[in-house]
N, C-alpha and C positions, 0 to 999 in steps of 0.2 A: 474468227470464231471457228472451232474443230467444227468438225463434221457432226458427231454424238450431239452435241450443243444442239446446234441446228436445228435435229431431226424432231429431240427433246422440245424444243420450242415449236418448230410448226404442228407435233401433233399436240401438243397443247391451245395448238389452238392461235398461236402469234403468227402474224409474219413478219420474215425473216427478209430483209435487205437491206441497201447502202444509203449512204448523204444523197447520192445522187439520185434515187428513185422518189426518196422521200420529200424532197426538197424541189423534185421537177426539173433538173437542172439539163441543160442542152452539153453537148460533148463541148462546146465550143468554153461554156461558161462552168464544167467542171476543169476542163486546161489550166483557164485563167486563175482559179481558185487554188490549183496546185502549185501555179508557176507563184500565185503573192503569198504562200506557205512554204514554199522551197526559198526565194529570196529570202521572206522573214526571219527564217532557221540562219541563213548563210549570215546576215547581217548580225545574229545574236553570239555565232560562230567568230565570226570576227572580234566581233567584242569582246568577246570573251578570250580569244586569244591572242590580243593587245593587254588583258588585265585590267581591262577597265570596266568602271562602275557605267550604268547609265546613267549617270549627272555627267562624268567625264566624259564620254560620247558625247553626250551631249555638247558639251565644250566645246570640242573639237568636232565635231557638227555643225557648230552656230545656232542651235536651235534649245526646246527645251528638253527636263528627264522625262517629262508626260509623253511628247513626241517621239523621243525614242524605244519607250513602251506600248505605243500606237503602231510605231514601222515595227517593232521585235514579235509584236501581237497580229500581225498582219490587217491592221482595222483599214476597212472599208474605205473609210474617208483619207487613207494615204495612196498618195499616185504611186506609181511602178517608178517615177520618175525619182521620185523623191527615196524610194524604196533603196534604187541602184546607186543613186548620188551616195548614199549612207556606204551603201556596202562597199565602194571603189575608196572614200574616202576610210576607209576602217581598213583598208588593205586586202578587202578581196576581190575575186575575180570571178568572172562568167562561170568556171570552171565550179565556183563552188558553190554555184544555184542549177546549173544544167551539167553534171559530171558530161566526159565522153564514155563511154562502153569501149 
C-alpha cells in the first residue's frame, strides 16, 4: 500500500497493518507460513512448467486432482513433507522455494 493510501486510511479513522498483527502471528509461525506459500507457488511452477494439468500431476503423483489443488493451495492440512515430495517429483528443486541472493 503507497504511503498517501495509508495516511488517507488512518486519518479516516482505520488501522492500517499486516496478516501478521492481525492474526497474532509469532515470527516463528509467520516463517512457516511463508515457507508452505513459497513451496506452494514452487510446486504450481513446476507444474506448470512440465504442461500439465492437475489431474496429470496428479497421475504422476499417485494421489488425487483435489490434492494437488490442497499442496498448490497451500492448505493447512498438507504436510511440508508431502508439499516437497510433489515438488522434487514435478522436477523441482530447493532453489525454487528458497532462491540463493
Amino acid at each position: 500500500m503507497n504511503e498517501a493510501k495509508r495516511k488517507a486510511l488512518e486519518a479516516a479513522g482505520w488501522t492500517v497493518g499486516d496478516a501478521e498483527g492481525f492474526l497474532g502471528l509469532t515470527q516463528e509461525e509467520r516463517g512457516l507460513v511463508e515457507l508452505r506459500v513459497a513451496l506452494s507457488r514452487a510446486v504450481r511452477a513446476a507444474r506448470a512448467c512440465r504442461g500439465l494439468t492437475q489431474a496429470q500431476a496428479a497421475q504422476a503423483l499417485k494421489t488425487s486432482q483435489p490434492n494437488v489443488s490442497r499442496i498448490e493451495g497451500a492448505a493447512p492440512g498438507v504436510s511440508l513433507d508431502l508439499m516437497f515430495r510433489s515438488l522434487f517429483a514435478l522436477g523441482g528443486t530447493l532453489r525454487d522455494v528458497l532462491p540463493v541472493e
